[in-house]
N, C-alpha and C positions, 0 to 999 in steps of 0.2 A: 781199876783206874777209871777214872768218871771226869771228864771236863777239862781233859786234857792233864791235869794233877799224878802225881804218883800219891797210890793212896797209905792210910799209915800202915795197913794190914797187905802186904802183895803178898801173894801167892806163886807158886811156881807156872801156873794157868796162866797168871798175869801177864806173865813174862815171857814166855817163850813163843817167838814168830814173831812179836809185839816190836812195834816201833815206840819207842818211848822219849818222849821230850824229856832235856836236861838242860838245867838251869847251871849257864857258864857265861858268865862276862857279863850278867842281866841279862842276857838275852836267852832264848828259847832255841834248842839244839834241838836236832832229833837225830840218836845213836839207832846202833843197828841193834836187834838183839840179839846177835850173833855173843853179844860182849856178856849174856848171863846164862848163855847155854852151857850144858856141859857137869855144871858141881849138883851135888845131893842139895835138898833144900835144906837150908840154917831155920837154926830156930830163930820166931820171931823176934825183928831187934825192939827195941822199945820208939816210939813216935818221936821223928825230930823237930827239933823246933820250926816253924812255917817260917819260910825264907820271905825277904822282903819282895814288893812286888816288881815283877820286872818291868820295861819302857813298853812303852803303847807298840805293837807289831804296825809292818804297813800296813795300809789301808788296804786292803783285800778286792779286786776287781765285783764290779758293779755288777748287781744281782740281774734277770729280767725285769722289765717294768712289768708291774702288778696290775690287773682291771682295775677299770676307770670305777671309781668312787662315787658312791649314791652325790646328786645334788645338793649342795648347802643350799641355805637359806640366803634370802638375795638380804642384802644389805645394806642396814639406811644408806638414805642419799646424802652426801658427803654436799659439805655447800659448793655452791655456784665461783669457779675459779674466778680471777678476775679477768676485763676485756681485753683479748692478744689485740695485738698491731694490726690495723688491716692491710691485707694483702693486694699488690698489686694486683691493675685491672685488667680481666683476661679479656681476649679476644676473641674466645670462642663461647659462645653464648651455651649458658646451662638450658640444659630441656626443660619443657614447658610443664609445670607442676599441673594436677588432675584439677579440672575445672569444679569448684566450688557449688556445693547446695543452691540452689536456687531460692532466693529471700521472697519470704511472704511478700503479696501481691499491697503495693500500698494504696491507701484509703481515697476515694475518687476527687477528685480536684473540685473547684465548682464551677456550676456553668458560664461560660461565655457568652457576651454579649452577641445577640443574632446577627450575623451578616447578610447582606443584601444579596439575595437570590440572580445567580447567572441566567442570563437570555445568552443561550444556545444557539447561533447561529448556523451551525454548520462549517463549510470551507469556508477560508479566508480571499476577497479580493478586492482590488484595488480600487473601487469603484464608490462602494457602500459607505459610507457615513458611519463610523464607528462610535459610541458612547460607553463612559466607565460602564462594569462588569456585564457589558458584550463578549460572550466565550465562541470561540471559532477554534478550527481546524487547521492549522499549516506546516508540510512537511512531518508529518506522522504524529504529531503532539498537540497537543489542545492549550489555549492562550484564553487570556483574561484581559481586556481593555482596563486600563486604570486610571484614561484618561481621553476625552474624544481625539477621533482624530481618522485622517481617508490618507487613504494610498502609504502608509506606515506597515510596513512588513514587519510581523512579528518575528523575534528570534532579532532583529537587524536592527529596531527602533525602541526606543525606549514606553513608547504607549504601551506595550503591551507587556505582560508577567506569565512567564513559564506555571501552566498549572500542570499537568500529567504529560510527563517527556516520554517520547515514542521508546521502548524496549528494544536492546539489541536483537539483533535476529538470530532465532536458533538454531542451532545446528541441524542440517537437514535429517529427517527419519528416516528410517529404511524400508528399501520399496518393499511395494507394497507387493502380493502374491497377482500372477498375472489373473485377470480377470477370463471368465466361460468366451469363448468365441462369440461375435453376434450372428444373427441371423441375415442372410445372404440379403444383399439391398436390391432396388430394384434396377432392370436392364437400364443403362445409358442412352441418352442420345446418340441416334444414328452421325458419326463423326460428317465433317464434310467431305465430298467428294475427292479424291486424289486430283494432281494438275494429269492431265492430258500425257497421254508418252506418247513417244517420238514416231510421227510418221515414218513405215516402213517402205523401201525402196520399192517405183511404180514399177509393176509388171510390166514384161514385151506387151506393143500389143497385137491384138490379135488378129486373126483374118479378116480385110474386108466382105465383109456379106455381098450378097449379090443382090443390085439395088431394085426394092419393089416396084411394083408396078402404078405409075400416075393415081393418084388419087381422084376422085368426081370434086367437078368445080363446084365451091358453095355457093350456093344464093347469096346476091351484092345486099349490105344491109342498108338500112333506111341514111340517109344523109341527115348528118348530123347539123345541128344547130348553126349558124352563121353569123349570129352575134353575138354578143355577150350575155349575160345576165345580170344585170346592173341593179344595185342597191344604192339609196341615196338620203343620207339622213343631216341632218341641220348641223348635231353635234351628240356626242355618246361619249361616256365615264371608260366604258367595255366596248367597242367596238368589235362582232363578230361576223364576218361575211358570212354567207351559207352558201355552200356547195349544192350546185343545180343540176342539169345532165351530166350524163359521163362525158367527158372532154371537155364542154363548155367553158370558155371563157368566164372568168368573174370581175367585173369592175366594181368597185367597194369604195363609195364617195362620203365624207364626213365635210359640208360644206361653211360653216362655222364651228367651228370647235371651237367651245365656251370652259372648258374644264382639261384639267391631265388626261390622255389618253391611254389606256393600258391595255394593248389589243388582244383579245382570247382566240383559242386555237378556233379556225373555220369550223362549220357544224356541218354535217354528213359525212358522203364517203368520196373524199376526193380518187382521183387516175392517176396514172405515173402521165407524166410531163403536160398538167392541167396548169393553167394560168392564171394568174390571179393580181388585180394591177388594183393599188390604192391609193386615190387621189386627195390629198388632205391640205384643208386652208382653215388658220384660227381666226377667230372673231375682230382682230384688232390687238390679242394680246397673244403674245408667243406663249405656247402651251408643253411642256413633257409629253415626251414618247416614252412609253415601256414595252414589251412584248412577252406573250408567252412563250416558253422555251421551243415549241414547235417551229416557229420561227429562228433561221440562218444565216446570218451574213455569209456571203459567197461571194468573195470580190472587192464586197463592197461593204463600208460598214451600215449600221442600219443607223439611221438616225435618232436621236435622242431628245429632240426640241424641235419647233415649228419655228419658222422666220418669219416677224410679224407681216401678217396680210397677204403673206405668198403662197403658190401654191406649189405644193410639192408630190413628186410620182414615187409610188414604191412597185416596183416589177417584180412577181415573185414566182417560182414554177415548184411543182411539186415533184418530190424526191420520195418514190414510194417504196425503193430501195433502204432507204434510211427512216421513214419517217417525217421528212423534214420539208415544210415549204423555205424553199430557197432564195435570199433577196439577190437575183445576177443583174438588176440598174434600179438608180437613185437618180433625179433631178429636180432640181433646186428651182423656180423660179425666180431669175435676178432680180 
């Protein structure tokens, strides 16, 4: 049996165990062999005629797929369909296709008629006298005049044309790595003095001593002077008495005063409570008083002007405590 067929010559081999298809109703049977076991084998019968063929069996359950098959040959290009509908407009924007070769550099233009050379000013201000292509400074950008013109702020008037606009400002760097220590500066000024602290509470006091013994009388000294020492001058710019014995009186006369008077401090070494009297009369014209700051009003103020053709007293005693000759009387001639 070969191909599923009974063949014309079977043997008793053939047959027994064998499942054998049988052709019943056109269709393909499979008996048991149970149905040729058992007899002696017959002699061979002669070939029967080949039965017609029977109906196509089912289609039989799908084998595994087979490995994938060497690559064919790619295949002309079929022509170019016709153009579809265009599609509505999306909203979402397609990504940005890879930037393009850069195109040969093209061929130099030709040159340009020369323009007239910038005078550089510097800063802009309001002052100056501006003339076309006058370049200045204002507000971090550099301007070009294009037309005369004074007190026209650039950026604000039309006289002038933005040439080079000042650059946003960068973002700051990062510090920098801290720099070596310097070396030690020199000692400071001694600061000033502290204020004073607070007087502390005065001590008991103490035991009266037991009172010495009389001192020796001193020698009486010479008697002193009995008049004054008088100075007496027409008229003076600087009026300066000068100080003559200790204690002595000074009378200090300026008898025309022709000019301002502006008294200087007495010259030597005056005493505590030494006298000093100045008697002053202007020429016909009332004349300014000033004095130097040694001089005090005490009492009294000091006078500032002369009353024409009169004569006026100034009394003044010395304050050796203070510094100060002191003016304690004024009188006026009516």
């Amino acid at each position: 049996m070969a191909d599923g067929k009974i063949s014309d010559d079977p043997t008793a081999s053939d047959l027994v165990g064998a499942v054998v298809p049988i052709v019943q109703g056109g269709a393909n049977k499979k008996a048991p062999a149970s149905l040729f076991a058992g007899g002696a084998t017959g002699p061979t019968g002669p070939a029967g005629a080949s039965g017609p063929a029977g109906a196509t069996g089912p289609t039989g359950p799908g084998g595994a797929t087979g490995p994938a098959g060497a690559t064919g040959p790619v295949g002309a290009t079929g022509p170019t369909g016709a153009t579809g509908p265009s599609g509505a407009a999306s909203i979402v924007p397609g990504p940005t296709g890879p930037t393009g070769a850069t195109g040969p550099a093209g061929a130099t233009g030709p040159s340009g008629i020369a323009g007239a050379g910038v005078n550089w000013l510097g800063p802009w201000d309001g002052v100056t006298a501006f003339v076309a292509f006058d370049g200045v400074e204002h507000n971090g950008s550099s301007w070009i005049a294009n037309a005369p013109s004074t007190n026209k702020e650039p950026g604000v008037d039309p006289e002038w044309d933005l040439w080079v606009e000042m650059g946003a400002t960068g973002a700051t760097g990062p510090a920098g790595s801290t720099g070596p220590a310097g070396s030690t500066g020199p000692v400071g000024a001694t600061g000033s003095t502290g204020p004073t602290g607070i007087t502390g509470a005065t001590g008991p006091t103490g035991v009266t001593g037991a009172t010495g013994p009389t001192g020796v009388t001193g020698a009486t000294g010479p008697t002193g002077p009995s008049t004054p020492a008088i100075t007496s001058n027409a008229s003076q710019t600087t009026p300066t008495p000068a100080v003559g014995s200790i204690g002595q009186d000074i009378l200090f006369i300026l008898t025309a005063q022709a000019a301002a008077a502006a008294f200087g401090a007495p010259t030597g070494t005056p005493s505590q409570g030494q006298k000093l009297t100045v008697r002053i009369k202007d020429n016909g014209t009332a004349r300014a008083l000033t004095y130097n700051a040694i001089y005090r009003a005490l009492g009294t103020a000091l006078p500032t002007t002369t009353v024409l053709s009169k004569t006026l007293y100034l009394g003044f005693i010395y304050n050796a405590t203070d510094t100060k000759w002191d003016l304690v009387a004024s009188a006026q001639e009516a």
